[in-house]
Each structure stands twice: as structure tokens, then as C-alpha cells.
C-alpha positions as CSV (number, residue, x, y, z in Angstrom):
1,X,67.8,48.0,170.8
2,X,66.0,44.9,170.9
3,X,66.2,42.4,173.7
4,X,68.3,39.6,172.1
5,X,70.8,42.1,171.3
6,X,71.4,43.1,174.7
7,X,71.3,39.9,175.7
8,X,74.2,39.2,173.0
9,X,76.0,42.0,174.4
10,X,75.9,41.7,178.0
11,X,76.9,38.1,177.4
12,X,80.4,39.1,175.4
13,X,80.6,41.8,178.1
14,X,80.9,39.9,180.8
15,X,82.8,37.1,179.1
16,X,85.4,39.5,177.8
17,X,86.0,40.5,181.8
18,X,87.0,36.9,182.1
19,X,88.9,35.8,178.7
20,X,89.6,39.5,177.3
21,X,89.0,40.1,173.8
22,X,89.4,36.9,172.6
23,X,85.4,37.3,173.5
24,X,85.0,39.4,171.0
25,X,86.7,37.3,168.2
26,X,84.8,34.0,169.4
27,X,81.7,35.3,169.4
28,X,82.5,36.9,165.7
29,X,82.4,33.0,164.5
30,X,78.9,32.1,166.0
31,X,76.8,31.8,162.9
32,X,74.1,34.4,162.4
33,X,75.9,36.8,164.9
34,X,77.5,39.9,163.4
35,X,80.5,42.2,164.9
36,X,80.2,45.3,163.4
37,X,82.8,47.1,166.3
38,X,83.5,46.1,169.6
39,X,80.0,46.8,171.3
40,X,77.9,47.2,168.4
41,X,76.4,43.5,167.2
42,X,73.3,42.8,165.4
43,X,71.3,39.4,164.5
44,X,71.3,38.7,161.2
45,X,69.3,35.2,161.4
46,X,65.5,35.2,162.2
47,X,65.4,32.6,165.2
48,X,67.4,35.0,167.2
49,X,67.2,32.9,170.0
50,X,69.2,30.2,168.4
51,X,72.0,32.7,167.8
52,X,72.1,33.1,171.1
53,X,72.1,29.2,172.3
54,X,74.9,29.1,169.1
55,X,76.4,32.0,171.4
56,X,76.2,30.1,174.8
57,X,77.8,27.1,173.3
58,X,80.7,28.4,172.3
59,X,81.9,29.6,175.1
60,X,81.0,26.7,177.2
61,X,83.1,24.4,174.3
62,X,85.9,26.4,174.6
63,X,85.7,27.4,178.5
64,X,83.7,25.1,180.1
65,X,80.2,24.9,182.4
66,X,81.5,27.6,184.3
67,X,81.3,29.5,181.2
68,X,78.2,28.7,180.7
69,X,76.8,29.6,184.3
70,X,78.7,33.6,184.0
71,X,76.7,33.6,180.2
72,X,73.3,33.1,182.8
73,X,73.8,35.3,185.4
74,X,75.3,38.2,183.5
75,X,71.7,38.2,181.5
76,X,68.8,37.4,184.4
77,X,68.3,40.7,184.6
78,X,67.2,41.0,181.2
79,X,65.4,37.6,180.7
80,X,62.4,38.5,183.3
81,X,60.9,40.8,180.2
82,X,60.4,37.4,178.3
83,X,58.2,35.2,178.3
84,X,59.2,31.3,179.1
85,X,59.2,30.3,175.1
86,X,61.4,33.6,174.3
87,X,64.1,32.9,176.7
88,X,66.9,30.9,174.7
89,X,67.4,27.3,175.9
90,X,70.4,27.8,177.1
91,X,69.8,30.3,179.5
92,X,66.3,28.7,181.1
């Protein structure tokens, strides 16, 4: 699966502990972002990483910086495979 996907995923994971599905349903209305069941996303734009900034931002509009901050930690794990100009903005 490739790495933005994950990152996608780990990010509506750990948001849905927080808000419940509702994660599911706002991260269906980030452009270039594509629910296909809960669980299984894929990235249908080619800056992926925008997707996921779009991703990031949506949560913190609705939730706040502390939304934010959960969207960073539940993905560091993932983010030390990339190199600095991979890593999405909003998660640097």
C-alpha cells in the first residue's frame, strides 16, 4: 500500500477514536481523497501530499489544534521513511 495511504488511514483511524465515524464522513469531503469502505481509501489526485495537508485541515477547522497535533503523532511512525520534501506540510 503506498505510504500516503497509510498515512491517510492511520490519520482517520486515530481521529475516529476521538470523534467516531463522523471521521469517516469528514474525511470523505476532502478533495482528491476517496472512501471506497471504511478502511479502504485511495488518492485519486497526483500531489498526494496535498491531499493529505487538505486532510489535516479539516479536522483541525472543525476540531481544533489539538486535532491537528493527534493527526501528527498518530503518523511519526510512518513519516521517518520520507524524506523532508515528502512529508506533507502539515505534519513537519
Amino acid at each position: 500500500m503506498d505510504i500516503y495511504n497509510q498515512i491517510a488511514i492511520r490519520i482517520i483511524k486515530e481521529q475516529e477514536l476521538v470523534i467516531g465515524p463522523l471521521a469517516w464522513i469528514e474525511a470523505s469531503k476532502v478533495h482528491g481523497l476517496k472512501i471506497h469502505e471504511q478502511g479502504v481509501l485511495s488518492i485519486e489526485q497526483e500531489d498526494k501530499s496535498a491531499v493529505i495537508d487538505g486532510l489535516v485541515a479539516k479536522y483541525q477547522r472543525l476540531f481544533g489544534k489539538a486535532s491537528h497535533e493527534v493527526c501528527k503523532h498518530a503518523v511519526a511512525g510512518l513519516l521517518s521513511g520520507l524524506t523532508a520534501d515528502q512529508i506533507p506540510s502539515s505534519l513537519r
